[in-house]
N, C-alpha and C positions, 0 to 999 in steps of 0.2 A: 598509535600509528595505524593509519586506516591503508589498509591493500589495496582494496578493489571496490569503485564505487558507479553504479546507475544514476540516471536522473533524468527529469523530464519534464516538461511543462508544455500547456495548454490554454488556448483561452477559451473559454467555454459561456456561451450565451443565456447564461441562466445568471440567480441569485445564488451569493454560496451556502445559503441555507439551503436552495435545493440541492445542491452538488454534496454537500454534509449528511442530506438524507439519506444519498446513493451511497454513499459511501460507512455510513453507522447501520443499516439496514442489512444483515449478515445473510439472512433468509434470499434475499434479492439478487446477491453477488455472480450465482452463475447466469443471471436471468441478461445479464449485461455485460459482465464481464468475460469474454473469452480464453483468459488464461488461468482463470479457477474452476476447475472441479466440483467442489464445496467448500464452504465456509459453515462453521457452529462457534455459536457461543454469541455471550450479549457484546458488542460493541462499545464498549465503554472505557474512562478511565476504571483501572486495577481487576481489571476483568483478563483472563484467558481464552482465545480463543482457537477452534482448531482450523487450521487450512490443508488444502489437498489444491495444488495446481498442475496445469495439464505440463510444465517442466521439468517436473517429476512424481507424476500420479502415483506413484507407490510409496511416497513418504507422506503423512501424516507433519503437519509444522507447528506447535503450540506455541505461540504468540503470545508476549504482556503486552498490554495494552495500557501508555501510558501518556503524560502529557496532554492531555485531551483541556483543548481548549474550542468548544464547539463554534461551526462554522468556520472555526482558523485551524487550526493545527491539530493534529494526532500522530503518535508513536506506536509505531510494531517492533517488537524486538524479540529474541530468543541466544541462543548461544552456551556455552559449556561456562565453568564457575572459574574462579579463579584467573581473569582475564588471555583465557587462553584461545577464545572464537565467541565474538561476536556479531550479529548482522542487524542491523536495527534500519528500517522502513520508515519514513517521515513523511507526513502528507501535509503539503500547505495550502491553503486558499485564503487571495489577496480579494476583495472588493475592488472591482473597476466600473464603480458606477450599482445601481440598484438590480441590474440584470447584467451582471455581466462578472466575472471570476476567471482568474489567473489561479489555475491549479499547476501546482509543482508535487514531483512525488521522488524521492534519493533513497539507495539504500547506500549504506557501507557496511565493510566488512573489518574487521578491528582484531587484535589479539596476539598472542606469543604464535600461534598455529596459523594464525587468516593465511600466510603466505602459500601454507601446505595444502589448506584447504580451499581456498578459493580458484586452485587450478581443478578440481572435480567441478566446481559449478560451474554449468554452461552460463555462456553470452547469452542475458537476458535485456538485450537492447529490445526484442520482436516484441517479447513479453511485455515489458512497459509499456512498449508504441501498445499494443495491444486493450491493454488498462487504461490509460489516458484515451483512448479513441473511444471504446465500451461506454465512458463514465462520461464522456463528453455528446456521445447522440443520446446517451439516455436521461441526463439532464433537459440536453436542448427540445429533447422530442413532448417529456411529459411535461403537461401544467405543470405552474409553481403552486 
């Protein structure tokens, strides 16, 4: 039963292989994007990685990383064991032609607890617009 969910999509003037760059490239993430802090760790399927974003700089977020089917799709997830809070990040990118990418990016929130806990999370509507805007001039700006 998912509680509380974001989502967002773009159309972005690039190839989605370059938008998959921006987006698998961890080192890069504050360079472009405005609502992360830092990003560590490889970007890959079965890899962990760590985030800090500026909607709450003081938590540390360790992310699996899963689903990774490059150029189209990847998963962020984290959450407590036992189906008790989960929040899992999905990134998608459609081909619209050789230059051109329909990115979407949803989280939801899932578990016995989401309902308790998803009222401490703030409204991360800015935050998306945020990410999708970051990820969309920095695509469009650099060579493919």
């Amino acid at each position: 039963m998912v509680t509380k969910s974001y989502s967002i999509e773009r159309t972005i003037e690039a190839s989605p292989q370059r938008v998959w760059e921006l987006l698998t490239d961890a080192d890069a993430y504050p360079s472009w994007n405005p609502s992360v802090v830092s990003l560590s760790g490889r970007i890959a399927g079965g890899e962990t990685i760590q985030l800090v974003s500026t909607v709450n700089p003081g938590r540390t977020f360790s992310l699996a990383v899963s689903g990774v089917q490059p150029a189209e799709r990847m998963v962020w997830s984290d959450g407590m064991p036992l189906g008790l809070f989960r929040g899992v990040r999905t990134f998608s990118l459609r081909a619209l032609g050789a230059e051109r990418t329909e990115f979407s990016m949803q989280e939801r929130y899932s578990g016995l607890l989401a309902g308790l806990i998803t009222r401490a999370i703030p409204d991360l509507t800015e935050s998306f617009a945020r990410f999708a805007d970051g990820l969309k001039s920095a695509a469009e700006s650099r060579p493919t």
